[in-house]
VOMARTI-651143 format. One record per residue (C-alpha): x, y, z. Coordinates in steps of 0.001 Angstrom, whole numbers, padded with zeros to 6 digits, always signed. Layout:
BEGIN
XYZ;...
This chain:
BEGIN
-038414+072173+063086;-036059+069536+062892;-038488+066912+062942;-039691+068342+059682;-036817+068332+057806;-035571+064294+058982;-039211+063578+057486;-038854+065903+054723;-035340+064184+053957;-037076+060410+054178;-039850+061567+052139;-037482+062941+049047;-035334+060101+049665;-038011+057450+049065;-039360+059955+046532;-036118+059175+044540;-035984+055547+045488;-038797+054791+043467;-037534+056315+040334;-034477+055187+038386;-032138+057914+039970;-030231+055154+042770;-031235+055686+046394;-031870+053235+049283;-034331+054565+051173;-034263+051058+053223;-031680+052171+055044;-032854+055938+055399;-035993+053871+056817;-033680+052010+059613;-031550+054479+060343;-033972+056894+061534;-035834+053605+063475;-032475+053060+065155;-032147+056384+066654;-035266+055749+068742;-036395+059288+068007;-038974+059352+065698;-041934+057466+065737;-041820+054491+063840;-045588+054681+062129;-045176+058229+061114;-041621+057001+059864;-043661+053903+057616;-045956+056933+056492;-043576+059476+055108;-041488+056777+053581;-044611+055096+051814;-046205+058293+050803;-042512+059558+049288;-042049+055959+047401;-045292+055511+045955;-045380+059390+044370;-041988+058240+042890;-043485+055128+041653;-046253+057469+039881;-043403+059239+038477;-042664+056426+036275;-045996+055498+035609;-046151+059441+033973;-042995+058128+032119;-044039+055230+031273;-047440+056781+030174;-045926+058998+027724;-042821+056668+026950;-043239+057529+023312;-041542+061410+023433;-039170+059799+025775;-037652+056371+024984;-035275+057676+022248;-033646+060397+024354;-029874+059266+025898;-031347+060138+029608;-033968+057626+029812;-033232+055029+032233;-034304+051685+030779;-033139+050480+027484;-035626+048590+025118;-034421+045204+026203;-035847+046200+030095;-038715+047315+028729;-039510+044403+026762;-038905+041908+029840;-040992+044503+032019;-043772+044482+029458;-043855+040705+029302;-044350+040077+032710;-046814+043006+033056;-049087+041508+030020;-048840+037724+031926;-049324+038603+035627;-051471+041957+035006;-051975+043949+037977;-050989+041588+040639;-047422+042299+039164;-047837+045638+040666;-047560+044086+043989;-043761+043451+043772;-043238+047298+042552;-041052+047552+046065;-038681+044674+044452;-035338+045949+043303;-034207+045623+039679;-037845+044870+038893;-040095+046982+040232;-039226+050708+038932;-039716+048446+035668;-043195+047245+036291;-044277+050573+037393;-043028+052069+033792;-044726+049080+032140;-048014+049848+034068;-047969+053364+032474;-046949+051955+029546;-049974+049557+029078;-052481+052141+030627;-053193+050571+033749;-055820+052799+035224;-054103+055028+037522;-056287+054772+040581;-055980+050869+040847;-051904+051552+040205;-051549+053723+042890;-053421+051364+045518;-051250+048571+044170;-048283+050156+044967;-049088+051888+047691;-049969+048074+049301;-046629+046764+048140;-044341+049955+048969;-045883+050241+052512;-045829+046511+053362;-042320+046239+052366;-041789+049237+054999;-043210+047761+057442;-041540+044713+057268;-038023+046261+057348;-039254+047964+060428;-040206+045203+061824;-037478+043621+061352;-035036+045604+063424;-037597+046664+066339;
């Protein structure tokens, strides 16, 4: 049962990562490596799976951006927005791919939603990008 809720807590951690609420689920990620006690792909999964449903989060957001941009909570001002738009409309998709990059990628996710990228392709995008960056941190301290 414990097992359960150390994934449970990597997969809400990641979960909030990937939204604009501030989280580091990097070192959630290598902490839990460290201990030797969990196994590392299931680690990779639960951390992937958590970050890329928070990623869809924003694409909802950003998909519906017009009820919500003018409210005091919303994370990104119009200036973000405008930068993350930009580089959406020149690098299309393949922007997707740095989604797991911090200050930028919560952005580009938003922007996806934002210019209705279909969601399918989104998700696969960052899905790619959230669980290659993932692996590499694990990776990196094995």
């Amino acid at each position: 049962m414990e097992e359960l809720g150390i994934y449970g807590g990597l997969f809400l951690l990641s979960f909030l990562a990937a939204t604009f609420l501030p989280a580091q689920s990097e070192l959630g990620l290598i902490g839990l490596v460290l201990t030797g006690d969990y196994s590392v792909l299931w680690l990779i999964i639960v951390a992937s799976i958590g970050n890329t449903l928070g990623s869809a989060v924003n694409w909802l957001l950003g998909r519906f951006i017009d009820r919500f941009s003018d409210r005091k909570w919303f994370p990104i001002t119009p200036t973000q927005m405008d930068r993350a738009c930009g580089w959406y409309r020149k690098y299309g998709q393949w922007s997707l791919l740095l989604s797991w990059a911090p200050f930028i990628g919560d952005p580009l996710t938003l922007a996806a939603g934002v210019l209705r990228e279909p969601f399918g392709r989104f998700l696969l995008l960052v899905a790619i990008a959230k669980t290659g960056r993932y692996i590499v941190v694990a990776a990196l301290i094995i």
